[in-house]
C-alpha positions in Angstrom: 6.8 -2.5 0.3 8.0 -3.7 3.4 11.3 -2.9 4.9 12.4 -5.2 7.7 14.9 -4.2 10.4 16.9 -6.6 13.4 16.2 -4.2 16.2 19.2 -3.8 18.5 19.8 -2.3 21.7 21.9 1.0 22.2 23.8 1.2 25.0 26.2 3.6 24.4 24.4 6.9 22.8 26.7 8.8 20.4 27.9 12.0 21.5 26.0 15.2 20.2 27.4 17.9 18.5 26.7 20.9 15.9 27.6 21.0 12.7 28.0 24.8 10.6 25.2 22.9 8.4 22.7 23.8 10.3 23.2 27.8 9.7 22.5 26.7 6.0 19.1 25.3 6.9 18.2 28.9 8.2 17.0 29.5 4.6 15.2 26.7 4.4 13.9 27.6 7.6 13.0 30.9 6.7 11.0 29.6 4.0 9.5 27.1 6.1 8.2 29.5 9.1 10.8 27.8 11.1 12.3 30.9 11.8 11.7 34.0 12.4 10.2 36.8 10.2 9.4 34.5 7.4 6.8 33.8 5.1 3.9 31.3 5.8 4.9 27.9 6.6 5.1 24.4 9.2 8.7 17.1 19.2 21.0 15.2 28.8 18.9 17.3 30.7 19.1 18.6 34.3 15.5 18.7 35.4 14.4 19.4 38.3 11.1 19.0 40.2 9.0 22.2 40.5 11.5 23.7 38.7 10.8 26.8 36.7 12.9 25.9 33.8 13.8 29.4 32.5 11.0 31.9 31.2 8.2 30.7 29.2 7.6 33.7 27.0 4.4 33.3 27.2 2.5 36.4 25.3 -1.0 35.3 24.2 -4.9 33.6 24.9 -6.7 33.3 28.5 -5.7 33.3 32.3 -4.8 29.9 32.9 -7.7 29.0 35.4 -6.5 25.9 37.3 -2.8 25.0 38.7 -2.1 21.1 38.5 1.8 21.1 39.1 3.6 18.1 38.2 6.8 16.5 38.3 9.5 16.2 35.7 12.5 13.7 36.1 15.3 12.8 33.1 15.2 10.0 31.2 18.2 7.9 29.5 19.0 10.3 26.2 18.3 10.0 22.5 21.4 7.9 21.0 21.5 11.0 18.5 20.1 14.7 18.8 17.0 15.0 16.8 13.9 17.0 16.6 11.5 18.2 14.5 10.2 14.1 14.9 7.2 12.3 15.4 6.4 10.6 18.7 3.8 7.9 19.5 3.1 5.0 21.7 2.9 1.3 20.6 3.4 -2.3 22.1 4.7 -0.8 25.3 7.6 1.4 23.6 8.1 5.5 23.0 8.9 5.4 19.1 11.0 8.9 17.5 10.4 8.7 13.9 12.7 10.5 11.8 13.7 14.3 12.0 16.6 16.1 11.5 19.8 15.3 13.5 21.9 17.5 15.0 24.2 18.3 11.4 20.7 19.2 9.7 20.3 15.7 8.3 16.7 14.4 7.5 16.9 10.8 9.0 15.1 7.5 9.0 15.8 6.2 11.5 13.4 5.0 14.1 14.4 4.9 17.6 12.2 2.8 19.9 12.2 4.0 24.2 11.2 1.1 27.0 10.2 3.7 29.7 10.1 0.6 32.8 13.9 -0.4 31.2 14.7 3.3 31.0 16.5 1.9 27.4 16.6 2.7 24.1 16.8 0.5 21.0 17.0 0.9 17.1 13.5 -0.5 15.2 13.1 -0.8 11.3 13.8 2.2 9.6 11.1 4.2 7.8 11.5 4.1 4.1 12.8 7.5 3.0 14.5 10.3 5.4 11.1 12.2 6.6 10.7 15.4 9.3 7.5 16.8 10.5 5.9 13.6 10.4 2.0 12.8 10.5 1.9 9.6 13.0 -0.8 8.1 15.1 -1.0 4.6 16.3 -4.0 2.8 15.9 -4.1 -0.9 17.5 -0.3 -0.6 18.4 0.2 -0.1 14.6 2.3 3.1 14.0 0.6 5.1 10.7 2.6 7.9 9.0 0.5 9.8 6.7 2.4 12.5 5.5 5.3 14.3 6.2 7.6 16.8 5.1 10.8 15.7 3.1 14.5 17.7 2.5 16.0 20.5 3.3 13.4 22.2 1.4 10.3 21.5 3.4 8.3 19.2 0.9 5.0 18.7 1.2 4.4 14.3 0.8 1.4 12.4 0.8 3.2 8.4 1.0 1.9 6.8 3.7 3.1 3.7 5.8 2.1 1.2 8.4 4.7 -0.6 10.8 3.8 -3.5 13.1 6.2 -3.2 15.4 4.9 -7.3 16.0 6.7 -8.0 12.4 9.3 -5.2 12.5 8.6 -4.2 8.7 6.7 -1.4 7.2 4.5 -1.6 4.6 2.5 0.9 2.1 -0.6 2.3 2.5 -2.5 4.1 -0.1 -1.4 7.7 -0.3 -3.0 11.2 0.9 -5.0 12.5 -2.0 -2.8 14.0 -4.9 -4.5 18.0 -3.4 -4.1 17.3 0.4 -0.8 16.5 1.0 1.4 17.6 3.8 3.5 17.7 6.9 3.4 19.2 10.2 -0.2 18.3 11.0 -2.1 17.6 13.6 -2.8 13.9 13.8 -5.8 12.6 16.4 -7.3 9.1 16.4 -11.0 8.6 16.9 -12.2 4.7 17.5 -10.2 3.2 14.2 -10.1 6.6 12.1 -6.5 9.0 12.1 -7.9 12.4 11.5 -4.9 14.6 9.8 -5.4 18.4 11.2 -3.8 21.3 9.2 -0.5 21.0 8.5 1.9 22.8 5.7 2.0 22.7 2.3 4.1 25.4 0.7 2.1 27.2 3.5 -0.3 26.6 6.4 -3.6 24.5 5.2 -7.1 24.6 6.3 -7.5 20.3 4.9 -8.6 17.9 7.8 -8.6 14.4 5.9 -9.3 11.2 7.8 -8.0 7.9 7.3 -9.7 4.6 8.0 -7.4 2.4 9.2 -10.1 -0.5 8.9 -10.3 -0.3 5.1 -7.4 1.6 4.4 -8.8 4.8 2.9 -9.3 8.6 2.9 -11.7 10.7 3.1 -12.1 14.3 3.5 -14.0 16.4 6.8 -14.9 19.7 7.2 -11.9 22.0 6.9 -10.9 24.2 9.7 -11.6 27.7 10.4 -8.1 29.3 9.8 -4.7 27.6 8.1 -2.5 26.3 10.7 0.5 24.6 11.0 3.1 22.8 14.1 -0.7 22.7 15.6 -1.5 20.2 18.9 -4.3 17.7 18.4 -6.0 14.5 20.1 -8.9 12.8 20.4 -11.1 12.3 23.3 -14.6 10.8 23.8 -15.4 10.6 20.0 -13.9 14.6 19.5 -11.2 16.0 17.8 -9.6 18.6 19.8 -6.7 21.3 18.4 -4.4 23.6 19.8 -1.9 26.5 19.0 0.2 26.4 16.0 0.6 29.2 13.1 -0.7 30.7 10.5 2.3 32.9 9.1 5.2 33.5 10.6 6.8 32.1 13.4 5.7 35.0 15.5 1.9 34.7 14.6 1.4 31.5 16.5 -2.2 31.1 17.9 -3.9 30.7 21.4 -7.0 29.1 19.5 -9.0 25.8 20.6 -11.1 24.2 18.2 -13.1 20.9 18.5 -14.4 19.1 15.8 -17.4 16.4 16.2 -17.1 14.1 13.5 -21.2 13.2 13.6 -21.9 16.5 12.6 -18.8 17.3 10.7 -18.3 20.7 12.6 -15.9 22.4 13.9 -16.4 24.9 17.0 -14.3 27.1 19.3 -13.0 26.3 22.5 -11.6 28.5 25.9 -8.1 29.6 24.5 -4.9 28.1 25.6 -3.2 30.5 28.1 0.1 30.0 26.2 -0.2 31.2 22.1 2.7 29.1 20.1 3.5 26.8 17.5 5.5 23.9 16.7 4.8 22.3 20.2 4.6 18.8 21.5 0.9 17.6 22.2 -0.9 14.3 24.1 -3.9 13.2 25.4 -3.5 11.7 29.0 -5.9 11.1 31.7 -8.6 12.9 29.3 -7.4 15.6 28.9 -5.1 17.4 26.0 -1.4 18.4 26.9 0.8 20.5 25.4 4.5 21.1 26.1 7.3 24.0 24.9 6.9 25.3 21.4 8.7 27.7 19.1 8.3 31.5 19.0 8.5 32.7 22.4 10.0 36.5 23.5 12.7 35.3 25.0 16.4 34.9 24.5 16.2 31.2 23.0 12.5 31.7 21.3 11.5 28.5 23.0 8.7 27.7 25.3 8.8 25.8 29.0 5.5 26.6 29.5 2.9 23.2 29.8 -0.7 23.4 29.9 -3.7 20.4 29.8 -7.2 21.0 28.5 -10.1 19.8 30.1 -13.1 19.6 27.2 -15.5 18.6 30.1 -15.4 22.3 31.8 -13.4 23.8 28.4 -10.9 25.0 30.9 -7.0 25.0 30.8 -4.6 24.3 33.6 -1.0 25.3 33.9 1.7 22.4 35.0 5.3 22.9 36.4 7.3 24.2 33.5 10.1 21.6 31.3 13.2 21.3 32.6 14.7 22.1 29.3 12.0 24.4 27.0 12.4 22.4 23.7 10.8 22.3 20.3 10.0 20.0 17.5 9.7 17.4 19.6 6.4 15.3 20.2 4.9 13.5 23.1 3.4 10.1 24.1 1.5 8.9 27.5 2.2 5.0 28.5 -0.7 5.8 30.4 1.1 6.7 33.4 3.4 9.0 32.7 4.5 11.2 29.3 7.5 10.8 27.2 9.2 14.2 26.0 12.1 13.4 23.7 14.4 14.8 21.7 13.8 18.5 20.1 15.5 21.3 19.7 16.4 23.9 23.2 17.1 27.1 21.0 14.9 28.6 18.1 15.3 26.8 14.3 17.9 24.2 14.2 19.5 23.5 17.9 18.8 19.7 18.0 19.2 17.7 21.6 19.4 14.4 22.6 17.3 14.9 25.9 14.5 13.4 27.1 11.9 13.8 29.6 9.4 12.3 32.0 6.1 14.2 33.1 4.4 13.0 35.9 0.6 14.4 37.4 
């Protein structure tokens, strides 16, 4: 199917504001591990550079070797809060892809960011309202293989293409009918999305790859541990994965793993110096960054804390913290610079409309 949409340009963002819906999404939170003390399951803003941005909460993995600074400056809101989105980078734009809004809402919408223009737009809409999203973009296509779906955290396998060339999207063949899921890790390797974890009534041990040159699946060696909200990229020819959980929201993970897909293996990496779940994640410059994340030991149970991985030297390094520690957000380098949008500033459902810029 293919679903065109006349993109138009937002210039006045809606206001933001929070709806006594969301504390009825706590139970489906809770079931979700999107809260705390649950069962198994699961991308305006004063920033300021060098900031410390509150406390990171960070409680778990290695010393964090390295210090690499960086500078964080706001960017134009999100027209609407939203988090718990997907984030990639095609044709020269920052694209959100669905989410919840800030009245607990699963969206479709598809919000597209110029970062030169410092503007937002509206693109195509996806088909159905998704959150947790599996996305990857692969010759400036955007891929969504999986997601989650209601209030109720369903695990989906439908699968979709956009060209944001032809401002339609169009379906793909679905995950298989046993691998299905949302909140994955999604990395890209020459033309093949590898889909990392993820949950599925629970946190998964499936990687499944998807070539985007024939248009089908196939299934790789499956991880060490279930995870979910995990961090993943691909750089020279490796998979690489970070954090996530395997329980609740309070037995998020320090773990590295890299996976070489000519041997089909999996193997452990230096830990990351900051254990959590449900953060943003991007490769940039070669190396692996992650930003925020849910679960932290402090009074919002939200990380600031950013970190890069370097698989040369298997070493981490510690960045200036975010302005505003956020998650369920995502991330996406331009190549100079990374793009933090949306998210959510407090544990569960507390959905923003700010966005970020992270400079080296």
């Amino acid at each position: 199917m293919r679903r065109a949409g006349l993109a138009r340009s937002i210039l006045r963002p809606r206001g933001e504001g929070r709806s006594a819906v969301a504390a009825l999404l706590l139970i489906s939170l809770l079931a979700a591990g999107c809260a705390p003390a649950a069962p198994t399951q699961d991308g305006g803003h004063a920033a300021a550079d060098g900031g410390d941005g509150g406390p990171s909460g960070g409680d778990g993995g290695s010393d964090g070797g390295e210090v690499l600074t960086g500078r964080w400056t706001p960017a134009h809101p999100l027209p609407v809060p939203l988090q718990e989105v997907a984030v990639v980078f095609a044709a020269g734009e920052v694209y959100v892809l669905g989410g919840f809004d800030d009245r607990g809402q699963v969206v479709a919408s598809v919000y597209a960011y110029a970062p030169d223009e410092d503007r937002w737009r509206e693109a195509a809409e996806l088909p159905q309202p998704v959150h947790h999203a599996n996305a990857a973009v692969v010759d400036d296509r955007i891929y969504v293989l999986g997601f989650l779906r209601g209030t109720g955290f369903e695990a989906r396998g439908e699968a979709y293409v956009y060209d944001p060339a032809a401002g339609g999207w169009r379906d793909l063949a679905p995950m298989p009918a046993d691998e299905v899921r949302g909140a994955s890790g999604v990395a890209v390797i020459g033309r093949r999305i590898y889909v990392v974890g993820g949950f599925r009534g629970g946190a998964v041990t499936d990687v499944s790859s998807f070539d985007t040159s024939t248009e089908t699946w196939a299934r790789a060696a499956a991880l060490p541990q279930p995870l979910d909200h995990l961090v993943a990229g691909g750089i020279d020819g490796r998979v690489y994965v970070a954090g996530g959980r395997n329980a609740r929201i309070d037995t998020h993970v320090a773990t590295t793993l890299r996976y070489d897909p000519e041997t089909d293996v999996w193997s452990e990496g230096a830990p990351m110096p900051t254990s959590r779940a449900g953060a943003a994640g991007t490769v940039h410059g070669g190396r692996l960054f992650v930003f925020g994340g849910e679960g932290a030991a402090n009074e919002t149970g939200v990380f600031d804390a950013v970190e890069s991985y370097d698989p040369v030297r298997d070493q981490w390094a510690v960045h200036t913290p975010m302005g505003v520690p956020r998650h369920g957000t995502g991330a996406a380098s331009d190549g100079k610079r990374i793009i933090v949008p949306g998210g959510a500033d407090r544990q569960a459902f507390a959905a923003v409309r700010t966005v970020e810029i992270f400079e080296l």
